[in-house]
C-alpha positions as CSV (number, residue, x, y, z in Angstrom):
1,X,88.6,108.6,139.4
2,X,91.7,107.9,141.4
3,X,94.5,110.6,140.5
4,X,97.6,108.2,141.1
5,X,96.0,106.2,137.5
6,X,98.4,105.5,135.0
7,X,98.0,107.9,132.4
8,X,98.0,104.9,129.7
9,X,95.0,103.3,131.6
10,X,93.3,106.7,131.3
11,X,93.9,106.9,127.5
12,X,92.5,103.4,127.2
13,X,89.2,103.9,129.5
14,X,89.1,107.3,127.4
15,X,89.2,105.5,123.8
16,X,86.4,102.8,125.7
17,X,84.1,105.7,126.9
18,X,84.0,107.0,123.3
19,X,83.2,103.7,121.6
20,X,80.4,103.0,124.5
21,X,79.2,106.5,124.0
22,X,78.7,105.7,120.4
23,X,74.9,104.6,120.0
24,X,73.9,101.0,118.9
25,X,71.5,101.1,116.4
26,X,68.2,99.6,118.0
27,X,66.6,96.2,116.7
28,X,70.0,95.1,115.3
29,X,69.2,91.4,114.0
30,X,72.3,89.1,113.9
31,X,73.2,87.8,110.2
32,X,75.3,84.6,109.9
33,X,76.7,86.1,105.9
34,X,79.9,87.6,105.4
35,X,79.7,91.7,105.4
36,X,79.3,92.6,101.9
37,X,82.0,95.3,101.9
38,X,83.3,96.3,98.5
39,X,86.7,96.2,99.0
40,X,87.2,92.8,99.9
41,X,88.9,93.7,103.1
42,X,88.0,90.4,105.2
43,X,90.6,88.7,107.3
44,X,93.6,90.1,105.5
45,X,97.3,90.7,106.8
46,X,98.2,94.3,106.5
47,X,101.2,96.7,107.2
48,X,101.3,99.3,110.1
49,X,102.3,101.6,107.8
50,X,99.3,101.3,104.8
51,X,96.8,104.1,104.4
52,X,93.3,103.5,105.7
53,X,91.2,100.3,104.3
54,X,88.0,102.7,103.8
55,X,85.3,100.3,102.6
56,X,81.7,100.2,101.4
57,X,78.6,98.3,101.4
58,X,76.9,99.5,98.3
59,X,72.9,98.6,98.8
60,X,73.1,100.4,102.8
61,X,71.6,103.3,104.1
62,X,73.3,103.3,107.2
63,X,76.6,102.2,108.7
64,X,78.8,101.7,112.0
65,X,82.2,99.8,111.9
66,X,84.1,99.6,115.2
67,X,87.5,98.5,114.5
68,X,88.9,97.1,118.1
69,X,92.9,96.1,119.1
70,X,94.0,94.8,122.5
71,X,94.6,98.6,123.7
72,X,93.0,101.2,121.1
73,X,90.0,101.5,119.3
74,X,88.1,103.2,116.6
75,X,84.6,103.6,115.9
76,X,83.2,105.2,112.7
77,X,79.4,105.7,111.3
78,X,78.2,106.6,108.1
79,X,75.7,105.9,104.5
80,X,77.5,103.3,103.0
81,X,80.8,104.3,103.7
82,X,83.4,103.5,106.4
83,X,86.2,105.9,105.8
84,X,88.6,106.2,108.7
85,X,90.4,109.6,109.5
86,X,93.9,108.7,109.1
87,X,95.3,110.4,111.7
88,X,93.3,108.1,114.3
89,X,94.3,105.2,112.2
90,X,97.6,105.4,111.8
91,X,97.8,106.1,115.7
92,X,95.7,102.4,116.0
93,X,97.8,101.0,113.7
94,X,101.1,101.8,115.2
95,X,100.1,100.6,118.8
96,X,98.1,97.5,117.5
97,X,101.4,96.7,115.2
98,X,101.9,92.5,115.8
99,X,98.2,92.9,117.1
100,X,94.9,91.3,115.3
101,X,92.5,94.0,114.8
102,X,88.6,93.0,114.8
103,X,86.2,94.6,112.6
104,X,82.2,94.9,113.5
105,X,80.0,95.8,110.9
106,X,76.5,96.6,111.6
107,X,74.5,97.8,108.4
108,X,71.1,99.4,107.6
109,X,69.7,97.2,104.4
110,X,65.9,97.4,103.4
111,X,65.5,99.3,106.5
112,X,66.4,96.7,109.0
113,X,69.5,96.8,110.8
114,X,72.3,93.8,110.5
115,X,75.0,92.7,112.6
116,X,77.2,90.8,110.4
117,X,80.4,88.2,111.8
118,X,83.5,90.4,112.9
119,X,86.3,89.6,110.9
120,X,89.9,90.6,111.2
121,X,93.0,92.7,110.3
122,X,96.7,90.8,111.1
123,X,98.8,93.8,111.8
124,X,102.1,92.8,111.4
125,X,105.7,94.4,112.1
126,X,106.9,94.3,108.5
127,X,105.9,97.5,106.7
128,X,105.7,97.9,102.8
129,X,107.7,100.1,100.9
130,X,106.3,103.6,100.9
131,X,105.7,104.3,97.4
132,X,104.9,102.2,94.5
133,X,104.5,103.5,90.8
134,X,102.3,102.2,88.6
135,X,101.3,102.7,84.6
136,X,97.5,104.2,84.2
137,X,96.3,103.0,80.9
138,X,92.4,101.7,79.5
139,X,92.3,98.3,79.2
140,X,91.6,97.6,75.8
141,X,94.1,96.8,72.8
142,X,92.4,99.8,70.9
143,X,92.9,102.8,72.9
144,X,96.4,103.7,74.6
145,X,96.6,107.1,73.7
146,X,96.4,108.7,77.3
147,X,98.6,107.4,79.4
148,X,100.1,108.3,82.6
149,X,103.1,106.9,85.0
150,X,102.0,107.8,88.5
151,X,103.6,107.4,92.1
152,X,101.6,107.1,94.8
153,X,101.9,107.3,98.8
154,X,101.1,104.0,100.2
155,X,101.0,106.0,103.5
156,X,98.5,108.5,103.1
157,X,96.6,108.8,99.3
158,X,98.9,111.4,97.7
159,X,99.6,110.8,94.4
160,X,101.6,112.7,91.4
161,X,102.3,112.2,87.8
162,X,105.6,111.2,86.7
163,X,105.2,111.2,83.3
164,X,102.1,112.3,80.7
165,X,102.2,111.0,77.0
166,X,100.1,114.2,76.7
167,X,103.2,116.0,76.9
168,X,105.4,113.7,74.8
169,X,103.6,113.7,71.7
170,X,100.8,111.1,72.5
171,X,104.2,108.2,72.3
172,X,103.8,104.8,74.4
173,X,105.6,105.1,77.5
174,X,106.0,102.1,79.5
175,X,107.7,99.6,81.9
176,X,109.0,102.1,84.3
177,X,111.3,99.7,86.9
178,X,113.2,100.7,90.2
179,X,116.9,99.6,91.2
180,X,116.6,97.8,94.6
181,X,113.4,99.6,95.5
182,X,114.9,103.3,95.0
183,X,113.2,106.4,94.1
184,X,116.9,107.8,93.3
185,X,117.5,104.8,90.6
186,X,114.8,103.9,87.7
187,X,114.1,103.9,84.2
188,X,111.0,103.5,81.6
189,X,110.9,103.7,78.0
190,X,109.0,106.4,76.0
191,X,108.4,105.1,72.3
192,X,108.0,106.5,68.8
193,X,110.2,109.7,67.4
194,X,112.4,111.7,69.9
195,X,112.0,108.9,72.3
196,X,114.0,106.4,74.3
197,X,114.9,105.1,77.3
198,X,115.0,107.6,80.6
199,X,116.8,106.7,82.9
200,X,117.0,108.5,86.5
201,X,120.3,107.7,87.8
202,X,120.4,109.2,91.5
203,X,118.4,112.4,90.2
204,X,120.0,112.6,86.7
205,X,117.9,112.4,84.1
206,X,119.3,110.6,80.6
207,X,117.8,110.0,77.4
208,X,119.4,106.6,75.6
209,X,118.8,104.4,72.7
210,X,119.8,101.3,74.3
211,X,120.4,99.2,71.2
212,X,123.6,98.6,68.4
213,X,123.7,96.8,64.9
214,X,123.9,93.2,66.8
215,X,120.6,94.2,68.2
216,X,116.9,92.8,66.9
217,X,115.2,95.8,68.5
218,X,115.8,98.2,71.4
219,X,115.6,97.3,74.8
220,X,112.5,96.2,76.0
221,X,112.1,94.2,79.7
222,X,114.7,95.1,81.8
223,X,116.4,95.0,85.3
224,X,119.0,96.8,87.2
225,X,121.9,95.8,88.3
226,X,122.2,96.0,92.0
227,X,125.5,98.3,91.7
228,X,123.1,100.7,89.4
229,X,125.6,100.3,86.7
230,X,124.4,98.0,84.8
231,X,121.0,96.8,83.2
232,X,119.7,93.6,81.7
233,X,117.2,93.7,78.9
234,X,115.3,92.2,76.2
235,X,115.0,92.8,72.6
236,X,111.4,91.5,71.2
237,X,109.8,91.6,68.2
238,X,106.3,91.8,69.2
239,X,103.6,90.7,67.3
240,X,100.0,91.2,68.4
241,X,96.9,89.2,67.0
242,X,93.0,88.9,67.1
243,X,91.8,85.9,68.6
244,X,89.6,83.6,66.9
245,X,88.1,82.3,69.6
246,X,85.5,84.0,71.2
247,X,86.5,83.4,74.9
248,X,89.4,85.3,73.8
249,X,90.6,89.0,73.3
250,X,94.2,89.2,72.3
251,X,97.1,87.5,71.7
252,X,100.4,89.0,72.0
253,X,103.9,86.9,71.2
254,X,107.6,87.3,69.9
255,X,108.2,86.1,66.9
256,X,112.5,86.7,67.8
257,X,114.1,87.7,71.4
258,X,117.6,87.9,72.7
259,X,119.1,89.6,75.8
260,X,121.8,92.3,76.1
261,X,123.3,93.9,79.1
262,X,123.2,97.9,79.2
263,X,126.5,99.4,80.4
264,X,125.3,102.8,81.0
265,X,128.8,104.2,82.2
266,X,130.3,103.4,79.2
267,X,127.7,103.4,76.9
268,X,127.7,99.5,75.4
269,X,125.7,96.9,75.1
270,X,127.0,93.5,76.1
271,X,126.0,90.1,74.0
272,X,126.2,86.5,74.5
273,X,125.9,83.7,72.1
274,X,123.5,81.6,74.7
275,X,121.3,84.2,75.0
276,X,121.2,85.0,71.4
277,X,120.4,81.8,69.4
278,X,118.3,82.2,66.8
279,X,116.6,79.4,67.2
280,X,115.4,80.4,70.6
281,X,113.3,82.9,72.6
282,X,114.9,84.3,75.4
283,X,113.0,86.9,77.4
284,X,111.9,88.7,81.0
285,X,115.6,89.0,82.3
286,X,116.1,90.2,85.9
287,X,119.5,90.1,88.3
288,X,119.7,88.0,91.4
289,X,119.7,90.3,94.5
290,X,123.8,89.7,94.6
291,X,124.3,90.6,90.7
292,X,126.0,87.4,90.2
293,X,123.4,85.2,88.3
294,X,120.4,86.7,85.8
295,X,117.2,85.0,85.4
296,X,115.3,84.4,82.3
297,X,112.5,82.7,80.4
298,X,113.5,80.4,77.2
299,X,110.9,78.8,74.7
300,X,112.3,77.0,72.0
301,X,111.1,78.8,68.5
302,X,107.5,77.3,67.1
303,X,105.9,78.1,64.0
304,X,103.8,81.5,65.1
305,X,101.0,82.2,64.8
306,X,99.6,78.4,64.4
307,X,101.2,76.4,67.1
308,X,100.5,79.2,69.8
309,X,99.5,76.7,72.1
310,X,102.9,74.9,72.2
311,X,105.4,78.4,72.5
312,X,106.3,77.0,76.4
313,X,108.9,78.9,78.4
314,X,110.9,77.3,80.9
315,X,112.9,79.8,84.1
316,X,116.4,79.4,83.3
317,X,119.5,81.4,84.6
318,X,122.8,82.2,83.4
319,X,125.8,83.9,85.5
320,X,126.8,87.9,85.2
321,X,130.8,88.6,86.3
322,X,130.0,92.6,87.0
323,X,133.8,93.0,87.7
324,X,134.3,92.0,83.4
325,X,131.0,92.9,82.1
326,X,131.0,89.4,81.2
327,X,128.3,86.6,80.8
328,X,128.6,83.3,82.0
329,X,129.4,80.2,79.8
330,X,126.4,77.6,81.0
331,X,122.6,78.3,80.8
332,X,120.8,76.1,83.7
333,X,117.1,75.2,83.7
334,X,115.1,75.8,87.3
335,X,111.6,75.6,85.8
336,X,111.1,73.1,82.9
337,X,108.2,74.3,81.1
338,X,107.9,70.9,79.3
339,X,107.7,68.9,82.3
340,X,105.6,71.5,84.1
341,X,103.1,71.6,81.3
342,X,102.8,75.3,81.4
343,X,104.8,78.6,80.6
344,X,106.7,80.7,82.8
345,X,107.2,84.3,82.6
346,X,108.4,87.7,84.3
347,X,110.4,86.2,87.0
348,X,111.6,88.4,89.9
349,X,113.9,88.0,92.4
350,X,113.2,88.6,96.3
351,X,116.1,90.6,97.9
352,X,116.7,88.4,100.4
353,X,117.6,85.7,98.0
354,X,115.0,83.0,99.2
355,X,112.6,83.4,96.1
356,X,111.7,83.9,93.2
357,X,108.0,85.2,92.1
358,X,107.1,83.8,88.4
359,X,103.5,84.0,86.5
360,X,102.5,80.0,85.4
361,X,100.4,80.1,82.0
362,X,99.0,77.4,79.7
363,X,101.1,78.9,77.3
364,X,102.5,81.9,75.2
365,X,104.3,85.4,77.2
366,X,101.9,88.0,77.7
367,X,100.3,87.1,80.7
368,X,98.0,89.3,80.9
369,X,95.7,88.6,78.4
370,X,95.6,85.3,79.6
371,X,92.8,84.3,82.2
372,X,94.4,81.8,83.9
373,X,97.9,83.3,84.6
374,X,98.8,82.4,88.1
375,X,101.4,83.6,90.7
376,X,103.8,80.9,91.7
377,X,106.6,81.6,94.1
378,X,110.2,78.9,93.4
379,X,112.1,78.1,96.8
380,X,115.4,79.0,95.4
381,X,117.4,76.9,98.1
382,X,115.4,73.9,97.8
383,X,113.7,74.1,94.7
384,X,110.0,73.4,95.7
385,X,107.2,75.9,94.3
386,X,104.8,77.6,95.7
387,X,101.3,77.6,93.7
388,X,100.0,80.7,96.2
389,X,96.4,79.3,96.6
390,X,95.5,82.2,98.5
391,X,97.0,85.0,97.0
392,X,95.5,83.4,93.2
393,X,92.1,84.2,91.4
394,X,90.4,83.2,88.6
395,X,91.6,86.2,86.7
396,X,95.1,86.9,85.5
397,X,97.9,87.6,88.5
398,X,101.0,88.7,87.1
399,X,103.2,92.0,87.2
400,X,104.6,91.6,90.4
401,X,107.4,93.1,92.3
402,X,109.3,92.8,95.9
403,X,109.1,94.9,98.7
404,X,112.7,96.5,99.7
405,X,112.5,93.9,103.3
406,X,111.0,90.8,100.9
407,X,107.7,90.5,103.1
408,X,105.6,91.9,100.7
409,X,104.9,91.8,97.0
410,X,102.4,93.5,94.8
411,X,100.8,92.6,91.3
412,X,98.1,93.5,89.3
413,X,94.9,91.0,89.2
414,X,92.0,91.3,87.3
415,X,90.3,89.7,90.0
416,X,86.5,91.1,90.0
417,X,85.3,92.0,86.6
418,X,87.7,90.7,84.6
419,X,88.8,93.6,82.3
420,X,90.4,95.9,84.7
421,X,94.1,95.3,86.5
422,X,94.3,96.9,90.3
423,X,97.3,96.4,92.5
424,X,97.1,94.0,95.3
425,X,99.1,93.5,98.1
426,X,100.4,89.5,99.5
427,X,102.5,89.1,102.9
428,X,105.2,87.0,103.1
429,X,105.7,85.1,106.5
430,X,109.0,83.9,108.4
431,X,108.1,80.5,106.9
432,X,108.1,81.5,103.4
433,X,104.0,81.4,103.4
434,X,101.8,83.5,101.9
435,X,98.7,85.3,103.1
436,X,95.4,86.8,101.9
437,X,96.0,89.5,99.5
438,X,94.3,93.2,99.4
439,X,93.7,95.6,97.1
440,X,95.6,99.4,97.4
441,X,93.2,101.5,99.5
442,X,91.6,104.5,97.6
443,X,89.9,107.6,100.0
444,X,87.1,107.0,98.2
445,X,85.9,103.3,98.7
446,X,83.8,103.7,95.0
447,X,87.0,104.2,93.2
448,X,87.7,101.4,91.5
449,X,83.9,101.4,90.6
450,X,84.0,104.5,88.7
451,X,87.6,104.6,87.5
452,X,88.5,103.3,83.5
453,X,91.7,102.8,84.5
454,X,93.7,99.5,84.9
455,X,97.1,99.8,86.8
456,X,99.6,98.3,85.0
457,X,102.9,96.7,86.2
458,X,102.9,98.5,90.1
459,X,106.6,98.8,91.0
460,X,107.1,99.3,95.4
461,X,109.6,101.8,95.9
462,X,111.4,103.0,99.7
463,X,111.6,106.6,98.2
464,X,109.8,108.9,96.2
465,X,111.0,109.7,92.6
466,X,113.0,113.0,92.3
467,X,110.9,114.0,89.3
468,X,107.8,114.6,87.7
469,X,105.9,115.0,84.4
470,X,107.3,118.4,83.4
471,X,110.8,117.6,84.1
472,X,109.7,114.3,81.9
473,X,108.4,117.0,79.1
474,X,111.4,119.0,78.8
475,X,114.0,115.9,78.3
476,X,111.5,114.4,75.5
477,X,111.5,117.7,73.7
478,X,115.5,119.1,74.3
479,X,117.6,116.5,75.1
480,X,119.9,114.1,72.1
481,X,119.4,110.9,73.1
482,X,122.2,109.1,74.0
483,X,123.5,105.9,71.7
484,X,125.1,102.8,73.0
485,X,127.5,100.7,71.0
């Protein structure tokens, strides 16, 4: 070989020596089917930054998978099993960033070898937030009583506890949210006696009660304020019920809701009469990425539990002044649920401003009982909405939240089996369009097989929390909780 090569077209003949040297199986027959890997990992967009897609085809008894870019490559063999090691991948990854990957599978089935269509991986420049957060709970309405708040690496597949009803008296913990995607700002409530909210304020760790006598409940869905100061909640009276319908598990409603504003540095809640009617149900508040407006959902009160099927909420918005603490004096209506024929609910803002990511059902606000809860995505400068045919299933899609550079989002779909919620992941192009969505990558392909977990309401994160379960334990069991007037 001529010694005045470049040393990158060395490394490139190297990486294509070691794929050549890697033996084709013999009598491969050519299959016009899709690769039946388990994750769905076929033609999807994905970060340069996300931990390795390691996939499986379940019935094999032998596998290759030769992942190619325009100047790296990557060959692996195995069972049923394609795991990469992730040093090599993130090294293909970062050169092939902008790049389309393809993806050859050739699999041993029924003792015959098959050489199934390549498909693709979109690389783009964009990366996802490093950690997301994410509540581990069963899926059915009978059993809750271990439950875990975990963060995990989106990077690599670390992941730690952040909180263990195990150590907090078997309580309901939930709804743990971050303030503009920051591991140094975030809250979640823990329920029942000695509870409350805890809030992590840039690595301080409160305990509140984030309700006063004007106040239906305590705090329920809630939002930050971009300045950290403040917060936006809910106050719900919850009410779930038995279906009698047999297609049916659960229904959960309100039966009254309001919203208050949390000022956690002077310790007061902060009412307005249009957001406290009586008469309506106002719920799901989050801030606009400039604090200036809060969004909302607002169903006009029906009898409950008979006329279910008519309890429509429209997306509505009212303005915040965080200079005064004050609300603003007109309510305006972006989503009209009665014109829409449908029901909106847990609306969330993109930080750049250009969207806003709602969940569309036939009725009611607990989307995810309901099987056909879409993800629909509102234009906020021109008004038009998104229905996301590609990023939808025929399972419920809700519980989303923004990445910190508003490219990505993720949510929890019960795509698959129905019963069980897993995080996906949806890029967001230049042109507002949505792509293929994929499911969080686990080491072990077989994960979500064997797992009776559903993750529940995944929250993306730039940073990693600076706590864990222990620290959790000790302000459950010594701190006074804090009250707000």
């Amino acid at each position: 070989m001529n010694k005045y090569l470049n040393p990158y077209i060395l490394f490139v003949l190297f990486v294509a020596g070691m794929a050549a040297c890697t033996p084709r199986p013999e009598h491969v027959t050519a299959t016009m089917g899709n690769a039946p890997i388990y994750p769905d990992y076929t033609d999807v967009t994905i970060p340069y930054n996300i931990a390795p897609l390691n996939f499986m085809i379940e019935e094999a008894d032998g596998l290759q998978v030769i992942v190619r870019g325009e100047t790296d490559s990557l060959v692996v063999s195995g069972t049923n099993k394609a795991c990469f090691p992730i040093t090599q991948w993130k090294k293909l990854l970062q050169r092939e960033k902008g790049n389309k990957l393809s993806v050859k599978v050739i699999a041993r089935m029924d003792g015959k070898w098959l050489d199934y269509p390549t498909f693709t991986w979109q690389v783009v420049p964009e990366p996802l937030d490093s950690y997301m957060s994410y509540r581990l709970i069963e899926p059915g309405y009978e059993v809750w009583n271990k439950l875990q708040i975990c963060e995990r690496n989106l990077e690599n597949f670390d992941e730690k506890v952040i909180a263990d009803n195990n150590l907090t008296g078997g309580n309901c913990m939930n709804c743990h949210t971050y303030g503009k995607q920051n591991g140094n700002l975030s809250m979640f409530h823990l329920r029942g006696k000695g509870g409350g909210t805890i809030l992590n304020r840039y690595g301080k760790l409160r305990k509140l009660v984030l309700k006063n006598d004007s106040m239906i409940s305590a705090a329920v869905y809630g939002d930050f304020h971009p300045s950290g100061r403040y917060a936006v909640f809910s106050s719900n009276i919850i009410i779930p019920a038995f279906h009698a319908q047999g297609n049916k598990r659960l229904e959960v409603y309100d039966t009254q809701s309001n919203l208050a504003i949390a000022d956690f540095d002077k310790n007061r809640m902060i009412l307005s009469p249009l957001t406290n009617n009586p008469k309506v149900l106002e719920t799901f508040p989050t801030f606009s990425p400039d604090g200036k407006w809060i969004y909302f959902c607002s169903a006009p009160q029906v009898a409950l539990p008979d006329s279910i099927k008519q309890l429509h909420y429209s997306l509505c918005r009212i303005g915040f002044n965080p200079e005064s603490g004050i609300w603003g004096e007109k309510v305006d209506t972006l989503w009209n649920a009665r014109e829409e024929q449908g029901s909106a609910c847990f609306p969330k803002a993109s930080p750049d401003g250009k969207y806003l990511l709602f969940t569309r059902a036939d009725y009611g606000t607990f989307p995810i009982w309901h099987q056909e809860t879409d993800l629909y995505m509102l234009h906020l400068t021109t008004g038009r909405v998104d229905t996301l045919a590609k990023v939808n299933s025929n399972h419920s899609d809700t519980y989303h939240s923004w990445a910190s550079n508003s490219h990505w989002f993720v949510f929890a779909s019960k795509r698959g089996d129905g019963q069980y919620g897993k995080p996906y992941f949806a890029y967001v192009d230049q042109d507002g369009k949505a792509h293929k969505p994929f499911v969080l990558p686990q080491k072990d392909p077989e994960h979500y097989v064997q797992t009776f977990k559903s993750y529940n309401i995944p929250e993306l994160s730039t940073s990693s929390l600076p706590f864990d379960a222990l620290a959790i334990k000790q302000i459950y069991q010594k701190a006074e909780a804090e009250t707000f007037k």
